[in-house]
Each structure stands twice: as C-alpha cells, then as structure tokens.
TIGUFI-550148 format. One record per residue (C-alpha): residue number from 1; chain; x, y, z. Coordinates in pm, whole numbers, plus 50000, padded with zeros to 5 digits. Last residue first. Layout:
REM TIGUFI-550148
(pt NUM; 'A'; (X; Y; Z))
...
***
This chain:
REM TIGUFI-550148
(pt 315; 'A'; (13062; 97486; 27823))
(pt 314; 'A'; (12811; 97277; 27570))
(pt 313; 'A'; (12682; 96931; 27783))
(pt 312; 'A'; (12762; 96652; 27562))
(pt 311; 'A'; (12903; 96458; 27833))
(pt 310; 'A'; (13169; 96197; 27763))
(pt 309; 'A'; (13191; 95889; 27557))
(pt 308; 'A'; (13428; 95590; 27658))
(pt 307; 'A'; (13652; 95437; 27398))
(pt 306; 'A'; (13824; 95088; 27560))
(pt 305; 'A'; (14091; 95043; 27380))
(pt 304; 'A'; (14150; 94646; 27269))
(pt 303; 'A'; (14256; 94723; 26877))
(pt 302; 'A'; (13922; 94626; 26802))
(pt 301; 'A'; (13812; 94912; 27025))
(pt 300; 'A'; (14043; 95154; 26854))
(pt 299; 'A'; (13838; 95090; 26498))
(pt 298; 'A'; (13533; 95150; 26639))
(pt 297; 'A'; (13614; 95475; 26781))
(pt 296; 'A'; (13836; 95567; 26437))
(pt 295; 'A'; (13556; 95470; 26188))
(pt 294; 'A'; (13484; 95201; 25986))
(pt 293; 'A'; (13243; 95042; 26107))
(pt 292; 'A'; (13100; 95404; 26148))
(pt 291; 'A'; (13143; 95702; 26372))
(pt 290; 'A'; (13468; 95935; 26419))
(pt 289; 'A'; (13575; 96004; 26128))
(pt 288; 'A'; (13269; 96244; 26006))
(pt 287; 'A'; (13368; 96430; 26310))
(pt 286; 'A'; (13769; 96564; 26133))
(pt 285; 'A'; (14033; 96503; 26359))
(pt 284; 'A'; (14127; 96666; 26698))
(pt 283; 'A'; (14351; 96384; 26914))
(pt 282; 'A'; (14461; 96454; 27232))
(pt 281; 'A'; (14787; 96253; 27329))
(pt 280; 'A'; (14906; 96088; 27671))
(pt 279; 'A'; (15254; 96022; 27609))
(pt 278; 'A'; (15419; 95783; 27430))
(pt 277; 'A'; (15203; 95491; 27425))
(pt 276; 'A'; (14991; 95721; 27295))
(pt 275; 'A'; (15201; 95791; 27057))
(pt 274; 'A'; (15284; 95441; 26888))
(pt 273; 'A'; (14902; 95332; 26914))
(pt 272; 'A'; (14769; 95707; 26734))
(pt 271; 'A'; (15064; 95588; 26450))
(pt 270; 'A'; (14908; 95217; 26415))
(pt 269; 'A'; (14568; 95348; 26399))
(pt 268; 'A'; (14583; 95603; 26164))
(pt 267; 'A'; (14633; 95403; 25791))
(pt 266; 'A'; (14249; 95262; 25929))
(pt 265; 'A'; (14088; 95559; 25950))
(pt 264; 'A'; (14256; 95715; 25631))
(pt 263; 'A'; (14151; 95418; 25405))
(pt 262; 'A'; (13760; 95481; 25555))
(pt 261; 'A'; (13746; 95840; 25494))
(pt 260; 'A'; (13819; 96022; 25210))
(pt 259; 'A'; (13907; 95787; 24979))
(pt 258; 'A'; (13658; 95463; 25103))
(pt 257; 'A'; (13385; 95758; 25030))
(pt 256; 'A'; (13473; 95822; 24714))
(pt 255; 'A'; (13129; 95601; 24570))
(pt 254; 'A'; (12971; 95815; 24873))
(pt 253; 'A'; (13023; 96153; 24746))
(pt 252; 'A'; (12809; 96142; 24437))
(pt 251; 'A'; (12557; 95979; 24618))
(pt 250; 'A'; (12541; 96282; 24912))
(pt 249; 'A'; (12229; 96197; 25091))
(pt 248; 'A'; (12159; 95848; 25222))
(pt 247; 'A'; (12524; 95726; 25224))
(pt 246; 'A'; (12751; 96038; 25323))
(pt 245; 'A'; (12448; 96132; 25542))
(pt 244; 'A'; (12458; 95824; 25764))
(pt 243; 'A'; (12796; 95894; 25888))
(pt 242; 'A'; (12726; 96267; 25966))
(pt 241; 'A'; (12433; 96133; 26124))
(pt 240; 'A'; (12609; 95892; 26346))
(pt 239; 'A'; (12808; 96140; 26476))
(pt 238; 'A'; (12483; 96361; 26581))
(pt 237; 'A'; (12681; 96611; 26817))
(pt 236; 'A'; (12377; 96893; 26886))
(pt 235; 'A'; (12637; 97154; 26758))
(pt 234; 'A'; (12736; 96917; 26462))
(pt 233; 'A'; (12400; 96850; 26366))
(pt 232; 'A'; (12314; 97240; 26408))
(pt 231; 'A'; (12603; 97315; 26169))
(pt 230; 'A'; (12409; 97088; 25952))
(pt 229; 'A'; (12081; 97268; 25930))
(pt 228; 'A'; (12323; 97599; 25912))
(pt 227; 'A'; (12434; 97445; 25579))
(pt 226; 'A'; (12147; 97353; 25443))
(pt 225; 'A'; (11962; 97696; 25455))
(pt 224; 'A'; (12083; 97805; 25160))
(pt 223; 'A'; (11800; 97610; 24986))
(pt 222; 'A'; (11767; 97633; 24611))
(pt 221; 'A'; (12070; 97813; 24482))
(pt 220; 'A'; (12230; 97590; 24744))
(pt 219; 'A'; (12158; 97283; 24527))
(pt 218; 'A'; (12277; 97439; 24210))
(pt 217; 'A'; (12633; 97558; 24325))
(pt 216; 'A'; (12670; 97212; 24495))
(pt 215; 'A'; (12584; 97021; 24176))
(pt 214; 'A'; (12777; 97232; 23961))
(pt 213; 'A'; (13074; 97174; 24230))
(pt 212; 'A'; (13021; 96779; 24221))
(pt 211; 'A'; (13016; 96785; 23831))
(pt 210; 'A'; (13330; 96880; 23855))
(pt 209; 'A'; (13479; 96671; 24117))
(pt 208; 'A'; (13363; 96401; 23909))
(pt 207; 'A'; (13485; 96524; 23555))
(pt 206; 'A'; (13900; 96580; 23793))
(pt 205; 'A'; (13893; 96193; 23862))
(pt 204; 'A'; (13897; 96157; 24251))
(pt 203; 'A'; (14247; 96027; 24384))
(pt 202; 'A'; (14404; 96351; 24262))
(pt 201; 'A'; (14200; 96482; 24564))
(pt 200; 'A'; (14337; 96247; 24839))
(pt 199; 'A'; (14683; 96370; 24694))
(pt 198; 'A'; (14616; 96735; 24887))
(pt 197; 'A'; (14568; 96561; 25191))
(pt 196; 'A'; (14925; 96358; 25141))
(pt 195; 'A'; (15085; 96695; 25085))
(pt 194; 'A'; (14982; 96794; 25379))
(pt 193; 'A'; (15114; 96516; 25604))
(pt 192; 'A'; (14921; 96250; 25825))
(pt 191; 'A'; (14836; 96152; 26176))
(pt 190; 'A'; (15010; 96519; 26296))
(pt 189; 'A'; (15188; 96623; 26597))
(pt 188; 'A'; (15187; 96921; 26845))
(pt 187; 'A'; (15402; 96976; 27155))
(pt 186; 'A'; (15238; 97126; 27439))
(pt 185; 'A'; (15344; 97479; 27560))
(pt 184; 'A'; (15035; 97591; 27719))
(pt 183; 'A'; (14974; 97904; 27508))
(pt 182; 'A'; (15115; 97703; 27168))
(pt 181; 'A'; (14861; 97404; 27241))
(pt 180; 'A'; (14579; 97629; 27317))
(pt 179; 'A'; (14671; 97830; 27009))
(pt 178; 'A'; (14681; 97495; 26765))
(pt 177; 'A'; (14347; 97405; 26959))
(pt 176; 'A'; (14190; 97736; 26841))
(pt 175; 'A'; (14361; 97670; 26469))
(pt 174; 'A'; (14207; 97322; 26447))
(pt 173; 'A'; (13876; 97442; 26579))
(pt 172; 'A'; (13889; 97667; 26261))
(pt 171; 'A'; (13671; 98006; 26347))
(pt 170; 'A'; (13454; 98212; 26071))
(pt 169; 'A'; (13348; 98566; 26143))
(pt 168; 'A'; (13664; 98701; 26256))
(pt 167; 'A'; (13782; 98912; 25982))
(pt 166; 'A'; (14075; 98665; 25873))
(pt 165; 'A'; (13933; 98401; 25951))
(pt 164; 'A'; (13606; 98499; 25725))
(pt 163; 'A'; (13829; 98484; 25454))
(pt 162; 'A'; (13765; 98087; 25446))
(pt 161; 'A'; (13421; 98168; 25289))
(pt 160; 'A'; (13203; 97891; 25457))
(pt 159; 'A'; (12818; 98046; 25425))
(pt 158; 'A'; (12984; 98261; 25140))
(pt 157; 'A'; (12951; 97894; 24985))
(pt 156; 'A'; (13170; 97791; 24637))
(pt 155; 'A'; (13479; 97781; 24833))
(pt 154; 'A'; (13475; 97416; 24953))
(pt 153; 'A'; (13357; 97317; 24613))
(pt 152; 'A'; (13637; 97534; 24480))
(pt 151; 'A'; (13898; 97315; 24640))
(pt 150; 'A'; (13675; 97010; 24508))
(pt 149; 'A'; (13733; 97141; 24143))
(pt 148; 'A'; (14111; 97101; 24154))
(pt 147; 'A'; (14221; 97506; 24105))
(pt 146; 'A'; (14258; 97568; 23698))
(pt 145; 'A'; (13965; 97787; 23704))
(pt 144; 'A'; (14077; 98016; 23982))
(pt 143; 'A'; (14175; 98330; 23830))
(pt 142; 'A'; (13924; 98283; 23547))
(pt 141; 'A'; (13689; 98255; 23824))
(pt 140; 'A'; (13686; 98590; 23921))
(pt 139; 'A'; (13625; 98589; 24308))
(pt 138; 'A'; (13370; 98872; 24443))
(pt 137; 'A'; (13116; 98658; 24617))
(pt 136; 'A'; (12885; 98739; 24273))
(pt 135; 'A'; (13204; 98678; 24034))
(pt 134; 'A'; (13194; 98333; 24203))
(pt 133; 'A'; (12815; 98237; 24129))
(pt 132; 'A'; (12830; 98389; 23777))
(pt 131; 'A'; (13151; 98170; 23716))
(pt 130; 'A'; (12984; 97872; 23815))
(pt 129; 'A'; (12658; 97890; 23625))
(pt 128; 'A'; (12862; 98047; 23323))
(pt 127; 'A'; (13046; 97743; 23339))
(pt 126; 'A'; (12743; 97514; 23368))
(pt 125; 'A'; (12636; 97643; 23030))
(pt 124; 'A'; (12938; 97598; 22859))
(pt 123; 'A'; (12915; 97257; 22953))
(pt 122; 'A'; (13171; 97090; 23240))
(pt 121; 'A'; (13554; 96946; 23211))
(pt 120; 'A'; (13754; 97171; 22991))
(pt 119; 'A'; (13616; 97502; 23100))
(pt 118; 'A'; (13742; 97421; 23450))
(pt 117; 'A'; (14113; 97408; 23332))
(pt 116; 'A'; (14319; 97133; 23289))
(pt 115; 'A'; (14680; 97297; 23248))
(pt 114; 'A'; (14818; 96907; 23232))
(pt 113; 'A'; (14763; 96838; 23614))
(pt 112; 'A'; (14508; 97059; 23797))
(pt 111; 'A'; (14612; 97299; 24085))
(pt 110; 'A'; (14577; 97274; 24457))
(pt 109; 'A'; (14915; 97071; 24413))
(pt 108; 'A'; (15079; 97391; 24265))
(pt 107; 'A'; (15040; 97554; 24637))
(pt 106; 'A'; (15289; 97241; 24734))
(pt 105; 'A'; (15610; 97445; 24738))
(pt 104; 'A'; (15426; 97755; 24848))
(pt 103; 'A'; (15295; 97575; 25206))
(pt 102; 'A'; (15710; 97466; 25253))
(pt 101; 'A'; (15805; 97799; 25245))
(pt 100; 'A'; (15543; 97940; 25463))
(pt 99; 'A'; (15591; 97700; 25770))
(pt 98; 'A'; (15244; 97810; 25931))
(pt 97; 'A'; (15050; 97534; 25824))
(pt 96; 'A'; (15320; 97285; 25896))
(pt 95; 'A'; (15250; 97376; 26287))
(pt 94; 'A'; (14910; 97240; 26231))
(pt 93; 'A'; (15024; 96912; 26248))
(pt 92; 'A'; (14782; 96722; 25971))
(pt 91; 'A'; (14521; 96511; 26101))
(pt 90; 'A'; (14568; 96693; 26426))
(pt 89; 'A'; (14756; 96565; 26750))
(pt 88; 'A'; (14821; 96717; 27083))
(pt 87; 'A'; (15081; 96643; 27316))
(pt 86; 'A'; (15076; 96630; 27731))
(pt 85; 'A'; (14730; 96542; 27798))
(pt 84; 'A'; (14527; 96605; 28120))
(pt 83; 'A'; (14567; 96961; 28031))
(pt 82; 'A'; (14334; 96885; 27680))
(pt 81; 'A'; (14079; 96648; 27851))
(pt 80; 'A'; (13981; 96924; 28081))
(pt 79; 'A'; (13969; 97188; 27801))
(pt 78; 'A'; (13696; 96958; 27630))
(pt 77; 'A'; (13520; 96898; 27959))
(pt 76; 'A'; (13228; 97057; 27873))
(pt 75; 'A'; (13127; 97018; 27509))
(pt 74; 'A'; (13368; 97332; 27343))
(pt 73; 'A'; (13166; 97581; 27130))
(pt 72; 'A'; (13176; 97774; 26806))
(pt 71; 'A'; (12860; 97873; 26657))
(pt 70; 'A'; (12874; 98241; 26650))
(pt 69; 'A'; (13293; 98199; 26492))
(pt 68; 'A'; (13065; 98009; 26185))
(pt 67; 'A'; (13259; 97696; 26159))
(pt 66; 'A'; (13572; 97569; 25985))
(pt 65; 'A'; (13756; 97250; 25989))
(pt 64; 'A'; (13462; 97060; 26177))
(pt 63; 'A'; (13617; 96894; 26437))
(pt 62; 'A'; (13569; 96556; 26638))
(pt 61; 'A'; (13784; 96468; 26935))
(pt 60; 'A'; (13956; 96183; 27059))
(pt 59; 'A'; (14132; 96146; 27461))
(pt 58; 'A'; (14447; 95982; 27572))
(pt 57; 'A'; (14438; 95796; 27920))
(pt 56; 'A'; (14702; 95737; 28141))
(pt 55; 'A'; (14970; 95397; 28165))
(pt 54; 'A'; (14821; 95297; 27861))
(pt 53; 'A'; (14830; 94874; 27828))
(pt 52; 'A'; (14538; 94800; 27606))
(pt 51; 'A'; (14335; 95050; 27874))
(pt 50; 'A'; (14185; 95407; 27828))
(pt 49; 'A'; (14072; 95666; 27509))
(pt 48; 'A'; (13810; 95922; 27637))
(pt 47; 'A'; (13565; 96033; 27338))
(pt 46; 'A'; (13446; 96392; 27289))
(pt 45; 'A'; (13248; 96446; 27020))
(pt 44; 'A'; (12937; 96273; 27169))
(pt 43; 'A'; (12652; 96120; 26996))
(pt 42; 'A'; (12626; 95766; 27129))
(pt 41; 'A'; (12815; 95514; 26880))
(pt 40; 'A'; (12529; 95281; 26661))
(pt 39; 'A'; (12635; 94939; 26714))
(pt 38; 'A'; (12957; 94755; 26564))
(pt 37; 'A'; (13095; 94400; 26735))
(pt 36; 'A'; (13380; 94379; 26784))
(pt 35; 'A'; (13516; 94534; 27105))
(pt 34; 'A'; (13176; 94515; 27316))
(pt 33; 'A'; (13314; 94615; 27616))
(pt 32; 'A'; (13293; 94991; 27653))
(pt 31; 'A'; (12982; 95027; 27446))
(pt 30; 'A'; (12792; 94806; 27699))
(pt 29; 'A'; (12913; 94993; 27995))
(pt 28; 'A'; (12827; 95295; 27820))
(pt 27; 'A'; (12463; 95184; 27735))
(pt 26; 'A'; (12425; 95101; 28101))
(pt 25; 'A'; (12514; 95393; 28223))
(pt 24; 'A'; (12829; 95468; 28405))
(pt 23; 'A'; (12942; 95771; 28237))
(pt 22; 'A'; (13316; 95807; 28274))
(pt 21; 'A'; (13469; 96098; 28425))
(pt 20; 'A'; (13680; 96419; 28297))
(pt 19; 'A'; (13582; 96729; 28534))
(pt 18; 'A'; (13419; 97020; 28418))
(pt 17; 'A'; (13200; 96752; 28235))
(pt 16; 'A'; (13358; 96813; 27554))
(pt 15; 'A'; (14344; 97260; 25437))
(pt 14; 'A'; (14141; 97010; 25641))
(pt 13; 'A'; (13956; 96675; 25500))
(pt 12; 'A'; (13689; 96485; 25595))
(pt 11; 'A'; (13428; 96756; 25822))
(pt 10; 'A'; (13509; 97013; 25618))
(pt 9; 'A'; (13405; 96786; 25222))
(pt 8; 'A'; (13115; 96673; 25377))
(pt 7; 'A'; (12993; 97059; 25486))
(pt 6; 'A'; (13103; 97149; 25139))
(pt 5; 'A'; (12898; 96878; 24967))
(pt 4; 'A'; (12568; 97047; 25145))
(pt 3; 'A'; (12228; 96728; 25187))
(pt 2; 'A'; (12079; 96621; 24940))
(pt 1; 'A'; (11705; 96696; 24993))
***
C-alpha cells in the first residue's frame, strides 16, 4: 500500500547518549572511512560531524516538521549535541517565521499563478471528493481552492492539522529547537530562504500536485492508519526507509524527487562547510535528507567529514 504523501511532503519541506561519544563498532568504523563509496547509513537521527580541518565538531539532525505532541522525543544525547554547539541551523531560519511582515509579503506565493483554481485542474467528481473531505475537518474549500495543491496535500489529514500547535496536540521539532536556541541564547541560521521553499512547489506543474491531493484524500479514506505506521518509522529512526519509500511507494512523488530533495542536498553543502568552519553548528533539517546517495551524510563524507552515528536510545 502506497505509503501517506503528507508524511513525504513533512519530512522534505517545512512551512539523539547523555554524553556525546562515538560508537566504536565495527560497522561505525567502516562508515567513518569509507568516503565514497555509498552503503546503507545505520538508522540514527543524530549524526556527529568531525575532521576536514574543524577545530570542534558540528552535529546533523533529522526532523519531521510536525508530529503528534504524544510522539515527540529527543534520541539521548540530542540536548548534549545542542550545548556543545554555539549556532543552530534549520533549512529555513526559523526566526523568519516570526517576522510577520515579511511572512504576508510571500502569503500570495501559497497561491496559484493566473487565478488557477482547484476546479480548473481535477473532474467535477474529484472536486466534490475534495471539498466533502475539507468541509468535514471544518475548512470550506472555496476559501482555499486557489492554494498550490501540495499546500492542501499537507492539510488534507486531521492526523497533521497544523492547528493542532496552537492547542497543543501537534509539536514542530523546528519550533522546540527554535525555543531551545532562544532560551540559551544561540544564534540561529538557515541553509535556505522561505521564499525559495515556496518556489520548490512552482517547480511541480499545478495537474500533478492535483492529482497528488485526490490521490492522498482517497488513499486515507481507506487506511488512516498510515500515518501513525510512519510516525513509528520515524520514532524507531529507519532513515533508510524514508529513502526507500519515496521510490517503492510514492510513484507520483518520486519523478519530483530530484526537486525536493536531491538538488537541495547538494546546493547545502558549501554553506554547512562555510559555518562550520565558523563555529560549531547544529543542523535540524528535514529526515528524508539525511540517507541516500544523495543525501546530506553521504554527501559530507565526500567532502572529507567524517559523519559518525550516535545512539538511538529515546531520552
């Protein structure tokens, strides 16, 4: 069964030992050295970033943007990693999220170019699908219908409901580390800008992201519990799986997939170098980055960082 677009869509794209130590294994050893060549990561969302000339090490962590507030949890050494570190990095700096005049200049990017509407890109049929589904978690979709397709994608669950910040239910890792970062007085930075997140989406033609919301809608119709099957991959910290499901399980995700994920990967590099370099830096960026050929750990270790994976013991 395909697996929840949604969940995809929060671990790409926004809008972890009590002590830090290296394992010693043998796998780790192996992982540690072998710069080029690509093997299956060990599941850990916590990754310790060390040599190419750092003077102290910088750490990597996977989020998932937003996460049912009962299934929240730090691996062990998580809050470690953060006071060994003197900034803190997001895919987007999280202070920009709170600078309201500058989130209503780009509120008409959430919207679809030439008054597209929602009508004009699926069947009647479909649209009554969809707009039964919304009126039903209270959210008239004629006051959404011109909204890019992929932002309602990410709405279309109650599972996920973004309001749920606002009453507690649902917790952003992003904003918890954006309040340990404010309570300890650590400057915060970001590997890209809003508005650039909110161009990934003009990068998929508006008919696919359609027909990826029908999809979505239909699918969870069928089997609601997807979405805590994949909360439990992130909880038990199955990188590779969240790899492996963009290609096995989402096809309609996985011809974007260079768009969401890969591109991004590799345009961060060069600006993770410059800061840690810096400073010693924490970085919290989406999981489904993390893993791969393509993805951020791998992608250091060519660079000639040695990427060490810590314990995946929950504090």
């Amino acid at each position: 069964m395909k697996k929840s677009i949604q969940y995809i869509l929060l671990l790409f794209v926004v809008v972890s030992l009590t002590t830090i130590s290296c394992k010693t294994t043998k796998e780790t050893a192996v992982e540690s050295v072998e710069q080029n060549s690509y093997k299956p990561l060990t599941n850990s969302l916590l990754w310790k970033i060390e040599g190419n000339g750092l003077t102290a090490p910088s750490y990597l962590y996977g989020t998932i943007h937003l996460i049912d507030s009962d299934d929240y949890y730090l691996p062990a050494g998580t809050l470690a990693a953060m006071d060994n570190t003197k900034k803190m990095v997001f895919e987007i700096d999280m202070k920009e999220m709170g600078d309201m005049g500058a989130m209503m200049g780009l509120m008409n990017k959430a919207f679809m170019n030439d008054n597209k509407t929602l009508k004009d890109l699926i069947s009647d049929e479909d649209y009554k699908l969809v707009d039964a589904h919304f009126k039903k978690m209270g959210l008239p979709l004629a006051m959404l219908e011109r909204m890019k397709p992929m932002f309602l994608t990410v709405f279309a669950s109650g599972d996920m409901d973004p309001a749920g910040l606002q009453n507690g239910s649902m917790k952003s890792y992003e904003m918890e580390f954006m309040e340990i970062a404010k309570n300890s007085n650590k400057p915060t930075g970001g590997l890209e800008t809003i508005e650039f997140q909110l161009s990934v989406f003009d990068s998929i033609p508006y008919t696919a992201q359609a027909e990826m919301l029908v999809e979505t809608i239909k699918d969870e119709d069928k089997d609601k519990s997807q979405f805590d099957d994949m909360v439990q991959m992130y909880k038990d910290q199955l990188i590779n799986d969240m790899i492996a499901m963009i290609g096995d399980e989402a096809e309609q995700l996985s011809e974007y997939e260079d768009i969401l994920l890969n591109k991004r990967n590799e345009a961060w590099i060069s600006g993770m170098k410059t800061m840690m370099n810096e400073m010693p830096t924490f970085f919290a960026v989406g999981a489904g980055h993390l893993a791969g050929e393509r993805g951020v750990v791998h992608l250091l270790r060519k660079e000639g960082f040695t990427l060490t994976p810590l314990s995946q013991t929950k504090s």
